[in-house]
N, C-alpha and C positions, 0 to 999 in steps of 0.2 A: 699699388694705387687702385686695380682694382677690386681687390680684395675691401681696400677703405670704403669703396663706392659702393661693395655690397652689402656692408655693414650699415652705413647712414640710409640707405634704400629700407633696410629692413628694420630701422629704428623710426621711420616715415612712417612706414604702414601700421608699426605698433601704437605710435604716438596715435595715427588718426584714427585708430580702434579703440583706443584711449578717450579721446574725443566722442564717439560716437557714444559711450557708456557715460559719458557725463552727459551729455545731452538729455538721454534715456532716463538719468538720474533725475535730472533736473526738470523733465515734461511730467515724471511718475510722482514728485514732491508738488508740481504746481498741481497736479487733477487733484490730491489727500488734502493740500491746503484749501482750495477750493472747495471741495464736498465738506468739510470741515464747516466752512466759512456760512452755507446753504443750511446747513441743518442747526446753526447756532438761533435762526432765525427762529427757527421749529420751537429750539428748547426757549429762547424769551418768549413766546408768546404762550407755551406751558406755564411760566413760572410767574409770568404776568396773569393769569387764567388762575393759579391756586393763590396767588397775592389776594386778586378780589375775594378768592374764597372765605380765606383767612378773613380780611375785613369784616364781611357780610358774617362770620360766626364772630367773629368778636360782639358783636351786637346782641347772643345769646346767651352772654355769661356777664355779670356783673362785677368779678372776682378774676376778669384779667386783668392785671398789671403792663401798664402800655411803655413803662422805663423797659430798659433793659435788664437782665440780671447783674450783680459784680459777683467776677471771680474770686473765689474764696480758694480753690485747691489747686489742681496740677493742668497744665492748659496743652495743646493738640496743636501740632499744626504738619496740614499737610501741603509739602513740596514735590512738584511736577516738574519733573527734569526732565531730560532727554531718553528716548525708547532704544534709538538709533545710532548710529554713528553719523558721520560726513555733516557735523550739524555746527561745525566750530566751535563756541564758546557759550552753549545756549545752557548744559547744567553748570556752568561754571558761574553764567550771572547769577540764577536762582542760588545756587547756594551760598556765593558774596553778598547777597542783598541780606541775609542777617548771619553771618559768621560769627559774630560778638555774642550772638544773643540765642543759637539752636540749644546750648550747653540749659537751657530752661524752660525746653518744650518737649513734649514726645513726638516725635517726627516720625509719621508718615510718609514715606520716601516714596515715589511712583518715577518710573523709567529705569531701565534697567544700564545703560551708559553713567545715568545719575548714581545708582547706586554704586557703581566702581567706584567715580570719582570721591563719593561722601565715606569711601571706607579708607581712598586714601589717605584722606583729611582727618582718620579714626572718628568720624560721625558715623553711630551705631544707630540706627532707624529702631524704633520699636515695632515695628511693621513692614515690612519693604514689596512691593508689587513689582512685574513688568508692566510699563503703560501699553495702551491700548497700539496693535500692528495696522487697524482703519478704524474710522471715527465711527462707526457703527457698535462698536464694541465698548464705548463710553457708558453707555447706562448701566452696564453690566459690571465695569469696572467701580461706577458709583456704586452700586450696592455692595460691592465687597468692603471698599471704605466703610460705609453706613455702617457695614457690620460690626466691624472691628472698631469702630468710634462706640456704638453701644453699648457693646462689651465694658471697654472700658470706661463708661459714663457708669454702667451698671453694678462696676466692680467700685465705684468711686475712687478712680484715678487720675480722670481729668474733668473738670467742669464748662472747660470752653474749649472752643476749636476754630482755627483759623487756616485759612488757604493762600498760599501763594504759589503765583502761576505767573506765566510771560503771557502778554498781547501783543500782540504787530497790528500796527495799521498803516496805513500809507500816510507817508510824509511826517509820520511820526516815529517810526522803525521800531524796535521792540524795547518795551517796557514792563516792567517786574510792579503787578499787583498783585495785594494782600487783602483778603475778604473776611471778615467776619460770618462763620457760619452758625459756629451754637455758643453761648444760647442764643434763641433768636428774637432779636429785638423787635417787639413790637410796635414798638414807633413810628419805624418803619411808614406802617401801612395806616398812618394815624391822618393821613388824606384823606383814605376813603371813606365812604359812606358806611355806618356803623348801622343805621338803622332800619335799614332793612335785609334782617336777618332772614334764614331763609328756614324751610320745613327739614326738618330730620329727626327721626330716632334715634340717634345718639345722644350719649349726654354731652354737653357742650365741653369738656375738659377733653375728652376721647378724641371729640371731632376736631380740636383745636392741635390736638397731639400729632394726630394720622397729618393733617395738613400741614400741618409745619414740618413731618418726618418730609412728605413730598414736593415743598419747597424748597429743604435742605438739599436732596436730592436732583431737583433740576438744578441748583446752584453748584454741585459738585459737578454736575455734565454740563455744567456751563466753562466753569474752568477748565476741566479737563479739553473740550473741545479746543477753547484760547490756547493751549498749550500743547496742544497736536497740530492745529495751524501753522503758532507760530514756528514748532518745531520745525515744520516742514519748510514753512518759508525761510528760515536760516540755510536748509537745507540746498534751498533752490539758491539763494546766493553764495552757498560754499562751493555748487556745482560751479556755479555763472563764471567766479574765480578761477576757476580750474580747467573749465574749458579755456578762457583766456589765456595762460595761463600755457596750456596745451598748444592753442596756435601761433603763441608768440615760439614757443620750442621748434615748431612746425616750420614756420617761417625761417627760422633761423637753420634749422635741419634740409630746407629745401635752396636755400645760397651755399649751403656748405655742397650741397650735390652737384649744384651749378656751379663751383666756383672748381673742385675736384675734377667736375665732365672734363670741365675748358681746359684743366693740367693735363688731364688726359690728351685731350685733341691737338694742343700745342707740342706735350712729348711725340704726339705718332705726327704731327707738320718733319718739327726737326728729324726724325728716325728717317720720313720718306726723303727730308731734301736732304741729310746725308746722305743715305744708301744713294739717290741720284747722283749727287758728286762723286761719289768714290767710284761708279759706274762709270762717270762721265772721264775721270782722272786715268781711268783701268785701260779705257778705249782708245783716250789721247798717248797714254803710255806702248798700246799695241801698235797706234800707226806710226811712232816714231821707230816702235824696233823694226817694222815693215821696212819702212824708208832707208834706216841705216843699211838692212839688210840687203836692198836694191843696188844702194850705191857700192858695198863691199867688193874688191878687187876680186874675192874668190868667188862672186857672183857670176862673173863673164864668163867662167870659166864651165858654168854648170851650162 
């Protein structure tokens, strides 16, 4: 017994060390989803800041086309799946939300848990990256995309490109969007103000090129951001789980102690009020051979 009592003792203290690492888990997922969340602010008001750009140069060239392109050859797209582990099921939606249809795109794979999963599935990425270990590391991670998107626009192997990523937001929980990023539709920015262009040295084709590479560009560190957020916040709810999860173990680890203690205290009751009786029994046994012995015929005699 208590040999059991020191084992459930010692499976307490691991459980609640257990606990203490989901918590940790869980405070270190909510501060990345949070910084995540503060710097998405940063990147819309960059990409709202080279939208007007765009607009105000459109007004310099006569010979933009304000439809969009059609795809004519091999199309892009890139998937944002998980970096990390402990995140449950978050590369698994990205990659369900078009399983019918990857088999006719070149995928760009980012997240390195994603990327296991999409070789299980025998989806061969043409590209495959780790995503970003903090959101700081996202513009960084966009220019290598850019790169390898260029590449292949320059080899003529894809004409378009599209992103899909997870959002979370509250009281909405996470949802799988798809963005169009190249080409880039002019239309778009068919609100703003065309006419008042603005001074530059460039020729207006060049300037229109460089800013739509830097549009494209905040829109990839825009996704990428959504998608280190949300990863993270899956993250914090796989914790939340598990903590739970851990104290219901706990709870049920600490009646099993109490329940074991009380066998314990009940065996050592009965132990001391037998050893009493048999004491008590041993005693009454003495003073009757006393007595016999007193009244014995060869008593008088001594």
């Amino acid at each position: 017994m208590t040999e059991r009592l020191a084992d459930i003792r010692a499976r307490i203290e691991g459980v609640r060390q257990l606990g203490s690492v989901f918590n940790a888990m869980r405070g270190m997922a909510a501060a990345r989803s949070q910084l995540a969340r503060n710097q998405l602010v940063a990147v819309d008001v960059y990409a709202q800041t080279i939208a007007g750009s765009i607009g105000r140069a459109l007004a310099l060239t006569s010979s933009a086309r304000l439809e969009a392109a059609t795809p004519s050859g091999g199309a892009g797209l890139i998937l944002l799946c998980a970096e990390q582990g402990f995140a449950g099921a978050f590369s698994e939606r990205v990659l369900d939300y078009l399983t019918t249809q990857l088999a006719d795109y070149d995928i760009f794979l980012i997240g390195s848990r994603g990327i296991d999963i999409a070789r299980q599935r025998s989806i061969e990425p043409v590209w495959a990256s780790p995503g970003p270990s903090h959101s700081a590391a996202a513009p960084r991670l966009a220019d290598r995309i850019l790169q390898k998107l260029f590449e292949r626009i320059a080899a003529k192997k894809i004409d378009s490109l599209d992103v899909t990523f997870t959002n979370w937001q509250a009281g909405r929980g996470f949802q799988i969007e798809r963005r169009r990023l190249f080409p880039l539709d002019l239309g778009r920015f068919i609100g703003l103000d065309f006419r008042n262009g603005p001074l530059t040295n460039l020729p207006p084709e060049t300037l229109l090129h460089d800013l739509a590479s830097d549009y494209m560009h905040a829109q990839v560190c825009r996704a990428i951001l959504h998608s280190f957020a949300a990863e993270n916040q899956a993250r914090m709810e796989v914790m939340a789980a598990a903590k739970r999860q851990a104290d219901k173990m706990l709870d049920e680890l600490r009646a099993d102690e109490r329940r074991i203690r009380q066998d314990e205290i009940t065996d050592e009751i009965i132990e001391l009020s037998a050893g009493e009786r048999a004491l008590r029994q041993r005693a009454s046994l003495g003073n009757r051979i006393s007595i016999a012995d007193t009244e014995s015929p060869y008593a008088k005699l001594l």
